[in-house]
DSSP file (Angstrom, degrees, kcal/mol; ACC not computed):
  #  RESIDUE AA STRUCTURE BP1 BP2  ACC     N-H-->O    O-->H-N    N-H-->O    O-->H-N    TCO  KAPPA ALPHA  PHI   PSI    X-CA   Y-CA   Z-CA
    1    1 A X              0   0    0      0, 0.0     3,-0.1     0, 0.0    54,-0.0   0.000 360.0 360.0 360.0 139.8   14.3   10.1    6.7
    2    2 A X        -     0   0    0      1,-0.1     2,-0.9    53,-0.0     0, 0.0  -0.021 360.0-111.6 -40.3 123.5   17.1    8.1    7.8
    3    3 A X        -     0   0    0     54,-0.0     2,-0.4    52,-0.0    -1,-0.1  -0.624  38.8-165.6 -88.8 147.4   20.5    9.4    7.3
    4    4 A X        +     0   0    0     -2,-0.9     3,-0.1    52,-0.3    20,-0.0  -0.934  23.1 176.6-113.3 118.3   22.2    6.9    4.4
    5    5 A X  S    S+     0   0    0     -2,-0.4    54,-2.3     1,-0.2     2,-0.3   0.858  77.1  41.4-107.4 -49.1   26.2    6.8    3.8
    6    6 A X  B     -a   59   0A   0     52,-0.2     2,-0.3     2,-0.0    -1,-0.2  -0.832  55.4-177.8 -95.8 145.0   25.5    3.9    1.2
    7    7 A X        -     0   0    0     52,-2.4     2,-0.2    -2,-0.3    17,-0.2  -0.691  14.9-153.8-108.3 169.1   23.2    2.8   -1.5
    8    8 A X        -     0   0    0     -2,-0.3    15,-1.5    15,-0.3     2,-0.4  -0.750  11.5-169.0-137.5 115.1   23.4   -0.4   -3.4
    9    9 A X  E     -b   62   0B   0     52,-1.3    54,-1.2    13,-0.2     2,-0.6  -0.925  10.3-161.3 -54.8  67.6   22.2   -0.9   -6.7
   10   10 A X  E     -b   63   0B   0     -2,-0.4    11,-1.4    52,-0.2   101,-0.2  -0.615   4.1-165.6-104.7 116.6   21.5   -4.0   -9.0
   11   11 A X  E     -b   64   0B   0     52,-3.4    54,-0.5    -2,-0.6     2,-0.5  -0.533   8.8-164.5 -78.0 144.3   21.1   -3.7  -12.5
   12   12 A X        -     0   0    0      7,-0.3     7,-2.5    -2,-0.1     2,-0.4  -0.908  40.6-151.0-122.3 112.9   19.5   -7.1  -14.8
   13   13 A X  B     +D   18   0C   0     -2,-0.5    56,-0.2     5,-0.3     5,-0.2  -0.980  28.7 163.6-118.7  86.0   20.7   -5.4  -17.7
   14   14 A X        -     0   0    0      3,-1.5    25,-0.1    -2,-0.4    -2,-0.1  -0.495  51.4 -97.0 -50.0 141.2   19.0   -5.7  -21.5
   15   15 A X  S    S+     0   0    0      1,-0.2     3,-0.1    -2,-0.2    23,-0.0   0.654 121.6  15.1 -36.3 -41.0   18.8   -4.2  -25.1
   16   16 A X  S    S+     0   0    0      1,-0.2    23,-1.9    22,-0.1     2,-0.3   0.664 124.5  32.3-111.1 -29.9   15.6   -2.3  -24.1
   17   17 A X        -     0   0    0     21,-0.3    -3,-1.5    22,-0.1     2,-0.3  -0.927  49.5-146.4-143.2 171.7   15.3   -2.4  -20.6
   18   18 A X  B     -D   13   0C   0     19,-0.5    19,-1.1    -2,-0.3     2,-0.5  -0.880   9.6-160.3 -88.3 143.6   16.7   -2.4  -17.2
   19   19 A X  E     -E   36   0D   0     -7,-2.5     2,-0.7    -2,-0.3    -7,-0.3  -0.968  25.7-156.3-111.7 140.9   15.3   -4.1  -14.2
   20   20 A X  E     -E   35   0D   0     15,-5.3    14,-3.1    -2,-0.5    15,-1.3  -0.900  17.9-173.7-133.7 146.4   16.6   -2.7  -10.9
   21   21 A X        -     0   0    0    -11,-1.4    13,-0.5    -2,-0.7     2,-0.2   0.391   5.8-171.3 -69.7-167.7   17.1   -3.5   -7.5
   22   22 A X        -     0   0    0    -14,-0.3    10,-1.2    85,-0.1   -13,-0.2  -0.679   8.7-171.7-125.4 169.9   18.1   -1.8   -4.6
   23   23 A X        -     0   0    0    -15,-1.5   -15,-0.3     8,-0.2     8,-0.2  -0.704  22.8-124.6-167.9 125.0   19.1   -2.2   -1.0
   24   24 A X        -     0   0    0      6,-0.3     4,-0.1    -2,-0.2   -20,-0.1   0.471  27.3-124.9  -9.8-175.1   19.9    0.3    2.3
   25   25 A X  S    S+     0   0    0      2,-0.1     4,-0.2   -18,-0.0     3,-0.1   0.438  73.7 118.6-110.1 -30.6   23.2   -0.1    3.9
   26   26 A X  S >  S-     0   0    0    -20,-0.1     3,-1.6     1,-0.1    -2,-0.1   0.186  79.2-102.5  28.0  61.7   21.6   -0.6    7.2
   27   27 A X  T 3  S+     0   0    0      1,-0.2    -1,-0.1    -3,-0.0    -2,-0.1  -0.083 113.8  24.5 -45.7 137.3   22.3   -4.1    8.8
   28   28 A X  T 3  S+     0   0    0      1,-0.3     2,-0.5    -3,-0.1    -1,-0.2   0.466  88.7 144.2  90.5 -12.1   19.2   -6.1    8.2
   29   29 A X    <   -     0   0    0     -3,-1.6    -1,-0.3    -4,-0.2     0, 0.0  -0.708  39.5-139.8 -62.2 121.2   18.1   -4.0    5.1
   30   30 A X        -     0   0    0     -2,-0.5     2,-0.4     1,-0.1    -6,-0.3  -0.125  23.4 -97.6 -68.5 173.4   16.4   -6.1    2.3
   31   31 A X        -     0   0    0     -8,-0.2     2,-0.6    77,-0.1    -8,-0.2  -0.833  39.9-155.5 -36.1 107.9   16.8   -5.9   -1.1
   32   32 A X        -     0   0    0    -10,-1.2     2,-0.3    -2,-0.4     3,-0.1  -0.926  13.8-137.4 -61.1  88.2   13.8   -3.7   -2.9
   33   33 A X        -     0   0    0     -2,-0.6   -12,-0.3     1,-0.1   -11,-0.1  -0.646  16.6-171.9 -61.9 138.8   12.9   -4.1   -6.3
   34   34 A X        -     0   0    0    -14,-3.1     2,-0.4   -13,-0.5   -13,-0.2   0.775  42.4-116.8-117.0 -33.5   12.5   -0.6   -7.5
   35   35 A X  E     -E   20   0D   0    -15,-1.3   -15,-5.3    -3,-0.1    -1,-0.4  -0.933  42.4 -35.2 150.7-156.3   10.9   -1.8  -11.1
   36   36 A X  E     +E   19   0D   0     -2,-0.4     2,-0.3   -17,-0.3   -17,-0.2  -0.879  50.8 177.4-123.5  98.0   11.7   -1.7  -14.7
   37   37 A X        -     0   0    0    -19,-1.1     2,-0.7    -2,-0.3   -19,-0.5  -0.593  32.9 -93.6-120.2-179.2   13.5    1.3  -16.5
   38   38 A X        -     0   0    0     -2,-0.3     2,-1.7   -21,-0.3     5,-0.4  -0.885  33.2-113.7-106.7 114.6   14.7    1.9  -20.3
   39   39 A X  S    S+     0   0    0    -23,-1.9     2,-0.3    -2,-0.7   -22,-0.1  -0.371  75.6 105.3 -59.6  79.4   18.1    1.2  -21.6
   40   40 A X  S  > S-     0   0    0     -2,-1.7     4,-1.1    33,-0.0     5,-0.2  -0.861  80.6-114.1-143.4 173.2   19.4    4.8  -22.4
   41   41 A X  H  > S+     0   0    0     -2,-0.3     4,-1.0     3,-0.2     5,-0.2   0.551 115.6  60.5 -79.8 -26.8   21.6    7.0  -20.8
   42   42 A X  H  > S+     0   0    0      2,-0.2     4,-2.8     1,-0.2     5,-0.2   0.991 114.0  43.1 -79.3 -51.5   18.5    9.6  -20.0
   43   43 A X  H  4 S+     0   0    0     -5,-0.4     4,-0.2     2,-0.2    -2,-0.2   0.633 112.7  44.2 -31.9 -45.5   17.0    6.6  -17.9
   44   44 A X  H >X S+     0   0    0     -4,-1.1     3,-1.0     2,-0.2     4,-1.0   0.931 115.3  53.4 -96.6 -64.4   19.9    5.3  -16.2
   45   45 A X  H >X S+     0   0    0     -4,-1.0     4,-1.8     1,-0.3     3,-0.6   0.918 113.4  45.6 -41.7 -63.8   20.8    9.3  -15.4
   46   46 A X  H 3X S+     0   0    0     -4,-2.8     4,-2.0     1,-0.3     5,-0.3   0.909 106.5  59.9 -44.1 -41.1   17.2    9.7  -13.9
   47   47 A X  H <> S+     0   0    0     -3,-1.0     4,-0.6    -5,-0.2    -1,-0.3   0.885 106.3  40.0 -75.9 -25.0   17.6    6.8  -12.3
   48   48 A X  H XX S+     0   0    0     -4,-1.0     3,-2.5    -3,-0.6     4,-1.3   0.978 110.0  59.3 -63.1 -87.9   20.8    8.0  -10.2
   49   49 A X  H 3X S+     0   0    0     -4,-1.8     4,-2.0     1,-0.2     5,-0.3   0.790 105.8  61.3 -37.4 -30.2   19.1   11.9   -9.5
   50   50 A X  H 3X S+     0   0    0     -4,-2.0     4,-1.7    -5,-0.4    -1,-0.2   0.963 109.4  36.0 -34.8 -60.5   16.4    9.5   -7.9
   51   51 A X  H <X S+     0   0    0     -3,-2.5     4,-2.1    -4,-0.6     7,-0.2   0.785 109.0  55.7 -83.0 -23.8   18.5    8.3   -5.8
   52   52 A X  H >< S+     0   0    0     -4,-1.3     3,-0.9     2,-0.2     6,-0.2   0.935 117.0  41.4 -79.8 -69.5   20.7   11.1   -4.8
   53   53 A X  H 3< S+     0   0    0     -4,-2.0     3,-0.4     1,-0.3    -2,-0.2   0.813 114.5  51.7 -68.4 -12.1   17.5   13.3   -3.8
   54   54 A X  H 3< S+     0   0    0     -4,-1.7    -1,-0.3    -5,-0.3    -2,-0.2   0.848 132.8  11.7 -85.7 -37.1   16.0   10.6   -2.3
   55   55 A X  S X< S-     0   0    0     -4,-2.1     3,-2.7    -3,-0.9    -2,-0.2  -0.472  85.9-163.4-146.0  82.4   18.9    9.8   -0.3
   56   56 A X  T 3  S+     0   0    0     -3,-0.4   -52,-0.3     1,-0.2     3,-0.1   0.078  70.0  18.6 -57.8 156.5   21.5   12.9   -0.6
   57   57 A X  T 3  S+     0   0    0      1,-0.2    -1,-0.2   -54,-0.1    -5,-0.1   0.150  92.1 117.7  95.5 -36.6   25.0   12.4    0.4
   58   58 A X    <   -     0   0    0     -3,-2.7     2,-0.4    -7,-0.2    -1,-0.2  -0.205  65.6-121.6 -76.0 164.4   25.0    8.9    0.3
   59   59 A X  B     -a    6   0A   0    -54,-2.3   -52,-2.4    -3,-0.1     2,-0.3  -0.789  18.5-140.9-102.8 163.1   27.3    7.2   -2.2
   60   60 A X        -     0   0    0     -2,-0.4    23,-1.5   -54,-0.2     2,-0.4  -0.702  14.3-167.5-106.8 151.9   25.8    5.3   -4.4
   61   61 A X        -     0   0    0     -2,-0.3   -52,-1.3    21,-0.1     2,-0.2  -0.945  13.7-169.7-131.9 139.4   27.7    1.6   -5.6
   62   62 A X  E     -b    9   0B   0     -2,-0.4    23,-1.6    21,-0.3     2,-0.3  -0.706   2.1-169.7-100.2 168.4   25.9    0.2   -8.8
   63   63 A X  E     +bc  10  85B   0    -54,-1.2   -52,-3.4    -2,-0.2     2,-0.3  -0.954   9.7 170.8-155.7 145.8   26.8   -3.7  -10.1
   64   64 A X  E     -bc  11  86B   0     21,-0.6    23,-2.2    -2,-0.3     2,-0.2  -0.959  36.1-102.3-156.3 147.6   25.7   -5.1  -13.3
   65   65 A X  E     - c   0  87B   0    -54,-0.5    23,-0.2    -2,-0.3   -52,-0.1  -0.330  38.8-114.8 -69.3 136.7   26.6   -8.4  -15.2
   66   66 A X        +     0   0    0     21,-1.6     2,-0.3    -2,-0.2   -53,-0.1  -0.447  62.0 125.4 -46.2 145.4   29.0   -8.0  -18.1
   67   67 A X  S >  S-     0   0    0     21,-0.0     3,-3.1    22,-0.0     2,-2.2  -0.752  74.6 -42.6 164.7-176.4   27.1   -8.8  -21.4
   68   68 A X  T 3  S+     0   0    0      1,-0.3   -54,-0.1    -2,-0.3    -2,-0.1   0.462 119.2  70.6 -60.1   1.5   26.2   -7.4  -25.0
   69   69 A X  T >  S-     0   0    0     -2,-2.2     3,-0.7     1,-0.2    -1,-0.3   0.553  90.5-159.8 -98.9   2.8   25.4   -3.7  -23.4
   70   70 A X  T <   -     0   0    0     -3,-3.1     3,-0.3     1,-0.2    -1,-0.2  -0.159  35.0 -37.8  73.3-164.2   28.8   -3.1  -22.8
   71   71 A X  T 3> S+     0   0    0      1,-0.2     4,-2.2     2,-0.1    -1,-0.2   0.071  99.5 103.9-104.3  29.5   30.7   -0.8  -20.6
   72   72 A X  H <> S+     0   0    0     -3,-0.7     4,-0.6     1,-0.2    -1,-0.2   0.908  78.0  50.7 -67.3 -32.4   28.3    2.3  -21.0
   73   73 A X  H  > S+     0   0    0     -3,-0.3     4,-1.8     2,-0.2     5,-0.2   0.699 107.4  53.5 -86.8 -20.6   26.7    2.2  -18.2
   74   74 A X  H  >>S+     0   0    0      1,-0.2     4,-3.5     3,-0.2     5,-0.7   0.953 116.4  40.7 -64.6 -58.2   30.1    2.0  -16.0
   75   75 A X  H  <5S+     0   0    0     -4,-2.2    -2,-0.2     1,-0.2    -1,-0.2   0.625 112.8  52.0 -83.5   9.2   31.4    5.0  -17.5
   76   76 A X  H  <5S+     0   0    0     -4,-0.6     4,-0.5     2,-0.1    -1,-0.2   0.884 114.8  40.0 -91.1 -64.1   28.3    6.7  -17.5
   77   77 A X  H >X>S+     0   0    0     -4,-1.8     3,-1.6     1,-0.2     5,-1.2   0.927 117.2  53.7 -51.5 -38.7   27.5    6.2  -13.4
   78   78 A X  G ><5S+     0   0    0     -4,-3.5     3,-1.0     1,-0.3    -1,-0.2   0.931 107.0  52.1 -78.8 -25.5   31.7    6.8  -12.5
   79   79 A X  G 34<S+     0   0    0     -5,-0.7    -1,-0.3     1,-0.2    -2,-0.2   0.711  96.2  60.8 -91.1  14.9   31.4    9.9  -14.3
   80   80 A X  G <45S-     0   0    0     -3,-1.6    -1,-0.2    -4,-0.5    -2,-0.2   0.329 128.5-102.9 -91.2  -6.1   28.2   11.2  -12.2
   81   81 A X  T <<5S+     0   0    0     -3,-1.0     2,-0.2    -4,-0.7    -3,-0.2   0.860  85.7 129.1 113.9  52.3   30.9   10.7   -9.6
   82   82 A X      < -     0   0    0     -5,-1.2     2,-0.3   -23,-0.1    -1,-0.2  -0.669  64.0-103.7-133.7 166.4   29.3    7.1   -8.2
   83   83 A X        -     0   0    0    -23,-1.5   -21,-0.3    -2,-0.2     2,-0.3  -0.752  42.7-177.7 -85.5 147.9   31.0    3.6   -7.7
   84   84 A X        -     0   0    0     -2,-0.3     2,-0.3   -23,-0.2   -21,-0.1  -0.910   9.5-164.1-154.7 147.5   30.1    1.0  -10.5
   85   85 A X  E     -c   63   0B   0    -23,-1.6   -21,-0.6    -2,-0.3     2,-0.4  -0.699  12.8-152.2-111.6 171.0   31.0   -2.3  -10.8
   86   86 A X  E     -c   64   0B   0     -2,-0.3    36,-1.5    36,-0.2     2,-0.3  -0.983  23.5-163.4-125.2 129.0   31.0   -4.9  -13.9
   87   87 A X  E     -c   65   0B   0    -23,-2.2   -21,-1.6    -2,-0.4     2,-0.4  -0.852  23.6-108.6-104.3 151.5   30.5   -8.7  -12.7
   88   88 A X        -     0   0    0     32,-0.4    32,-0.1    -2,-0.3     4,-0.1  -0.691  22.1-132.4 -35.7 124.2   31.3  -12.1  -14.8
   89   89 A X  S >  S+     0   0    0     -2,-0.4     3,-2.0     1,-0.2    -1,-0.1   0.997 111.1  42.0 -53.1 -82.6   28.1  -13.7  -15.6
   90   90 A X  T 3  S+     0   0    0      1,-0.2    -1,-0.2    -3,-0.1     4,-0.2   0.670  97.4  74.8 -79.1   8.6   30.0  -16.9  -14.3
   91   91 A X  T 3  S+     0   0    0     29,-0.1     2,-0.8     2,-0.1    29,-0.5   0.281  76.4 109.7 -71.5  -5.0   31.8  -15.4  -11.1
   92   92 A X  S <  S-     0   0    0     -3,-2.0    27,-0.1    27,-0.1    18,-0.0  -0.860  78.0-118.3-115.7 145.0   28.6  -15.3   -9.4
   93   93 A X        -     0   0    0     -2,-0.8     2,-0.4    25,-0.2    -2,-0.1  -0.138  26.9-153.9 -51.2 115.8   28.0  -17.4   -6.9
   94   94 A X        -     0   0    0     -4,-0.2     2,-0.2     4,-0.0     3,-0.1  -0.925  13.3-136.3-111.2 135.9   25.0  -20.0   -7.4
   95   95 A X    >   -     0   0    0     -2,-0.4     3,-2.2     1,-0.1     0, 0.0  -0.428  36.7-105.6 -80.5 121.0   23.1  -21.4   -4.7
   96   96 A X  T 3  S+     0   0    0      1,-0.2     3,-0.1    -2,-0.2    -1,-0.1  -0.098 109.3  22.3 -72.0 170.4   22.6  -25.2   -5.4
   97   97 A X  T 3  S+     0   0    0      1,-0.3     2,-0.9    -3,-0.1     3,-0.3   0.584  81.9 131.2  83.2 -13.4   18.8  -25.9   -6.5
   98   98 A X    <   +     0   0    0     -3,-2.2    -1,-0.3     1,-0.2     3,-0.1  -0.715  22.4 146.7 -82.5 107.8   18.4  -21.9   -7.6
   99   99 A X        +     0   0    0     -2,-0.9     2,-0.2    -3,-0.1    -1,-0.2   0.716  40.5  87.8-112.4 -50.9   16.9  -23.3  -11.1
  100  100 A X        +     0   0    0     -3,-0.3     2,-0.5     1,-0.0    -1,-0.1  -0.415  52.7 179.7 -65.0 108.3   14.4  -20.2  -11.5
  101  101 A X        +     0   0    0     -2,-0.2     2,-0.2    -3,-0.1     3,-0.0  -0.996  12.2 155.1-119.7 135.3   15.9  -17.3  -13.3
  102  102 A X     >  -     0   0    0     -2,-0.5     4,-1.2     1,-0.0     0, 0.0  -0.809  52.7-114.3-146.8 156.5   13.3  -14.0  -13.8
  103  103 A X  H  > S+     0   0    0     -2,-0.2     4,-1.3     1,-0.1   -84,-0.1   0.880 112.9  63.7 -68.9 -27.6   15.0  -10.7  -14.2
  104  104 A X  H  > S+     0   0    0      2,-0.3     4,-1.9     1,-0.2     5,-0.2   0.829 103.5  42.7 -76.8 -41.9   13.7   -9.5  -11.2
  105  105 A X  H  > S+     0   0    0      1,-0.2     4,-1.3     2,-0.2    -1,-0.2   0.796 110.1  58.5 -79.1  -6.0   15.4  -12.1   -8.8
  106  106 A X  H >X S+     0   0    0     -4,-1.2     4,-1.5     1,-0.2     3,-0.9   0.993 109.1  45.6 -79.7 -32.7   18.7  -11.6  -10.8
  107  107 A X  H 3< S+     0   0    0     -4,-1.3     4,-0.3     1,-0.3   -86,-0.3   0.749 118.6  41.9 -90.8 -31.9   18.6   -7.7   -9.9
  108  108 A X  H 3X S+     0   0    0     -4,-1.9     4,-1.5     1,-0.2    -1,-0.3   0.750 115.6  49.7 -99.6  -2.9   17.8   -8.5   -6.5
  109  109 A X  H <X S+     0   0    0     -4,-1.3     4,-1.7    -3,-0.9    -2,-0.3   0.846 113.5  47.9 -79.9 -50.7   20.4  -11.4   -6.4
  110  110 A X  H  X S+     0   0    0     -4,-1.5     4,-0.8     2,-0.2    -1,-0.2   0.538 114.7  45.2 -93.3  -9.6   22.9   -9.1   -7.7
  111  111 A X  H  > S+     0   0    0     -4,-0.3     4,-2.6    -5,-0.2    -2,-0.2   0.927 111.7  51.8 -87.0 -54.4   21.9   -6.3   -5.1
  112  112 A X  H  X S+     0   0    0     -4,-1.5     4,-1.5     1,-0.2     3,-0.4   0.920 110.3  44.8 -92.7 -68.3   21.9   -8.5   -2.4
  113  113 A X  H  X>S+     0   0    0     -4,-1.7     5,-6.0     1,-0.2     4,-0.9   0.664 107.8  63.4 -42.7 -32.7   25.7  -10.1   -3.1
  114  114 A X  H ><5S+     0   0    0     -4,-0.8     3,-0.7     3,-0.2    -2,-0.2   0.948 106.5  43.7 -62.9 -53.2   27.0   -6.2   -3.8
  115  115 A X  H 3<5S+     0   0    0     -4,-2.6    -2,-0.2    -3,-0.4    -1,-0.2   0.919 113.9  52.6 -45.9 -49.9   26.2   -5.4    0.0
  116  116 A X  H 3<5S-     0   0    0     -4,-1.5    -1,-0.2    -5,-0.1    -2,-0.2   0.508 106.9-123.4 -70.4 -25.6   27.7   -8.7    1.1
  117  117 A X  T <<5 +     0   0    0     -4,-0.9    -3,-0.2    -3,-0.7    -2,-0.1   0.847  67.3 137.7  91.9  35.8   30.8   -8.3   -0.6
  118  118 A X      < +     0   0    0     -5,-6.0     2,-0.5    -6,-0.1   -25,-0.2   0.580  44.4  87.4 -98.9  -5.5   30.3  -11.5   -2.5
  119  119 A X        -     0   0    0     -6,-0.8     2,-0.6    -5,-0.1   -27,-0.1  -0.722  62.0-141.3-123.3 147.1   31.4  -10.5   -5.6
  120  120 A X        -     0   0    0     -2,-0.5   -32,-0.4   -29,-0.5   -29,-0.1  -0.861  21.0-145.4-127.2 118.8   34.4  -10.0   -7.9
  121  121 A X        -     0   0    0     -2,-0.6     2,-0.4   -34,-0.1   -34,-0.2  -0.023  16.2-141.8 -51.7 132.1   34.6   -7.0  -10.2
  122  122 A X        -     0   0    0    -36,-1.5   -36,-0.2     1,-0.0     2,-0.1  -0.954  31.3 -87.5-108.0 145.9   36.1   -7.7  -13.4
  123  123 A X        -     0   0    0     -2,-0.4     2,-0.6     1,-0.1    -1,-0.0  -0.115  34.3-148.2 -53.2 102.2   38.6   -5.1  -15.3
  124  124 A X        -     0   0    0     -2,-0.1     2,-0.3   -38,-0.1    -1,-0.1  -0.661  27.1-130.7 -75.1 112.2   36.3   -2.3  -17.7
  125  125 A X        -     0   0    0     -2,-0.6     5,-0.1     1,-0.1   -54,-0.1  -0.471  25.1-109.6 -44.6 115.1   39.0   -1.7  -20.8
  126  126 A X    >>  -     0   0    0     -2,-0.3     3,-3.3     1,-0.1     4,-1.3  -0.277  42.9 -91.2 -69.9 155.6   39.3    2.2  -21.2
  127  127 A X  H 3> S+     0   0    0      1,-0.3     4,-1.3     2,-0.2     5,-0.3   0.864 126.7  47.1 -50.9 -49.5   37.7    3.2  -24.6
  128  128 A X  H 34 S+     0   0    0      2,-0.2    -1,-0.3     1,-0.1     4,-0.2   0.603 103.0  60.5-101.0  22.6   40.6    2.9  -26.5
  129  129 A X  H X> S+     0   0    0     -3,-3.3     3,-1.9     2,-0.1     4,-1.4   0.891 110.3  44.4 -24.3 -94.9   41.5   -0.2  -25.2
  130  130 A X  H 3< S+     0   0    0     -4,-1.3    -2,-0.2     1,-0.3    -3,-0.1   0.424 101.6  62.4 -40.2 -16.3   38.4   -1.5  -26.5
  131  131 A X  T >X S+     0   0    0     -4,-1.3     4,-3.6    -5,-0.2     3,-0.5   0.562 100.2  60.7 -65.3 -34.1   38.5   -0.1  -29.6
  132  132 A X  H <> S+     0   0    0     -3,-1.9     4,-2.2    -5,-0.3     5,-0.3   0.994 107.6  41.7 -29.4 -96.9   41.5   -2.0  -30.0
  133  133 A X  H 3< S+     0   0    0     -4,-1.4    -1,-0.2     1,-0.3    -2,-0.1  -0.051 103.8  59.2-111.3  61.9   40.2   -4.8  -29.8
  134  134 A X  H <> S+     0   0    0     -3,-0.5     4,-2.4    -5,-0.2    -1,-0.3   0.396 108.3  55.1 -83.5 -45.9   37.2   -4.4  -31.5
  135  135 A X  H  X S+     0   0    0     -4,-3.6     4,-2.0    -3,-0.3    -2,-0.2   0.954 106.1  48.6 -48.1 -57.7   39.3   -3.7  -34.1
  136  136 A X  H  X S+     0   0    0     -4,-2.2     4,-1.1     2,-0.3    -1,-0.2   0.628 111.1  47.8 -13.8 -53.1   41.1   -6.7  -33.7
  137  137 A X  H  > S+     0   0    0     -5,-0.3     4,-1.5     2,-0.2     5,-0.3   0.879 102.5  60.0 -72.8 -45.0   38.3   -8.7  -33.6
  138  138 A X  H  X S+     0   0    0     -4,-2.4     4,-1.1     1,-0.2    -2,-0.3   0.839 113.3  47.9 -62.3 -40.6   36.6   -6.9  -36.9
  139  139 A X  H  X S+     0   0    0     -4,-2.0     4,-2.3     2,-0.2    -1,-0.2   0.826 106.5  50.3 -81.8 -40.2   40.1   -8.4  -38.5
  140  140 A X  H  X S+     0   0    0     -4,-1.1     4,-1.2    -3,-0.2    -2,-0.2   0.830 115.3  48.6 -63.2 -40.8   39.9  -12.1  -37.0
  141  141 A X  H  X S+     0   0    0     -4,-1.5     4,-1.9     2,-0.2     5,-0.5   0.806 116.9  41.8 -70.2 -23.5   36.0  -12.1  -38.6
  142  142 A X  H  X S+     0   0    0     -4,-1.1     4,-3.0    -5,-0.3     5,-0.2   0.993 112.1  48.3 -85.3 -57.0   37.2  -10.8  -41.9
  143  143 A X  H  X S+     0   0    0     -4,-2.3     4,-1.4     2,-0.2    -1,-0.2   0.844 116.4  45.6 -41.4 -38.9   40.4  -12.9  -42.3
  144  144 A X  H >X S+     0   0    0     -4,-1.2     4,-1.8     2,-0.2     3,-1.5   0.999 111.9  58.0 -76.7 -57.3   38.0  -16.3  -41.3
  145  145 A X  H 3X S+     0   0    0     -4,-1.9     4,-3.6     1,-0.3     5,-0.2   0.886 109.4  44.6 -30.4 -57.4   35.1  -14.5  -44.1
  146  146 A X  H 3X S+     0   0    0     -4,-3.0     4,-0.6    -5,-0.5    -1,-0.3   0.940 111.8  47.3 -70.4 -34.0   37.8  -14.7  -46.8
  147  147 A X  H XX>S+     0   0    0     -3,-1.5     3,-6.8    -4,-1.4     4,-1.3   0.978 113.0  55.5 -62.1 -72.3   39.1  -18.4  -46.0
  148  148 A X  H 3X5S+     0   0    0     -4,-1.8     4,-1.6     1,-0.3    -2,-0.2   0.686 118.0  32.2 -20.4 -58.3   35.2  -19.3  -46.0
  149  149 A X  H 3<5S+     0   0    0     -4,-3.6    -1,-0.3     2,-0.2    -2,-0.2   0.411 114.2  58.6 -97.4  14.2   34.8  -17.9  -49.3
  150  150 A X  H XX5S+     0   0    0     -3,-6.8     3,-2.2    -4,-0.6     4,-2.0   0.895 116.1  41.5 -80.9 -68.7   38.6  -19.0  -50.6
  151  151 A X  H 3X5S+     0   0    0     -4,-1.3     4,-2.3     1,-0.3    -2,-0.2   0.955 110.2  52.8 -46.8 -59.8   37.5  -22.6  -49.8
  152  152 A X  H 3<<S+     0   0    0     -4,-1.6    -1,-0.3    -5,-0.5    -2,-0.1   0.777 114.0  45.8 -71.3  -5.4   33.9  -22.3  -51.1
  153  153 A X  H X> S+     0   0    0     -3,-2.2     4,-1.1    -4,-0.1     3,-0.6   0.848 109.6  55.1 -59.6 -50.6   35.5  -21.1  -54.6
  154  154 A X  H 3< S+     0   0    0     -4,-2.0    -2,-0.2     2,-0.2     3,-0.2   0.914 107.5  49.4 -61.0 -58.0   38.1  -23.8  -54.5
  155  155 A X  T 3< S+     0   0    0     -4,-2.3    -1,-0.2     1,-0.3    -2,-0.1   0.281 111.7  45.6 -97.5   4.2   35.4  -26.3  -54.2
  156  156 A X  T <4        0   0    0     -3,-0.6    -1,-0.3    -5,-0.2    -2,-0.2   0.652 360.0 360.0 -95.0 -45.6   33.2  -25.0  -57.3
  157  157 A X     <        0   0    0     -4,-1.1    -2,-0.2    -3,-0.2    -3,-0.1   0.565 360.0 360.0 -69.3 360.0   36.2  -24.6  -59.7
């Protein structure tokens, strides 16, 4: 086997599952799809010792789109002692005519752009940052909740 100083990784990232990507560092290496995994921490852990025995030494860079799964999976891969990045949904670059979206080509879309250097990482909030403003947020819903039902009182009495 080839010696490998980089991997690159692209995650399509869901409530139940992953679909993932990969690609060599090579010049001239393609983009793999490597399949389908389960949105846990045991999964996503397996899926990194995969890749570390398969291709020891190398570092590994993951990328995944920002969206409802949160930053677990960042802080789970930087603390196996791996790059990961978080993208904007709309900060990547679309090809005009690319109408067809499948999970499979965003993983390999997202693989393919990580090598290429096409893409720009957006800032993961440390946990209590984000607790913050979650809180914050929990306070904005709650204050608008009470108007909702101040108003819909008003408008019985």
């Amino acid at each position: 086997m080839n010696k490998h100083s980089m991997i690159f990784i692209g995650l399509d990232t869901h409530k139940e599952f992953h679909e993932v990507a990969y690609c060599e560092e090579q010049r001239g290496a393609s983009a793999v799809h490597y399949g389908r995994i389960l949105s846990s921490k045991v999964s996503v852990k397996k899926l990194i010792r995969q890749f570390e025995s398969k291709y020891p030494g190398a570092t590994i860079h993951v990328v995944y789109e920002a969206g409802p799964c949160g930053y677990w999976i960042y802080r789970l891969i930087t603390s196996l002692g791996h790059c990961c990045y978080v993208v904007a949904p709309s900060l990547i670059p679309k090809k005009p005519g690319e109408r067809i979206k499948t999970d499979r080509r965003d993983a390999l879309k997202l693989v393919k752009l990580l090598k290429s250097e096409d893409l720009a990482p957006i800032y993961v909030p440390e946990p209590e940052d984000e607790a913050v403003r979650d809180l914050s947020r929990a306070r904005e819903a709650a204050m608008k909740d009470l108007k909702e039902a101040k108003y819909l009182h008003d408008k019985r009495v």
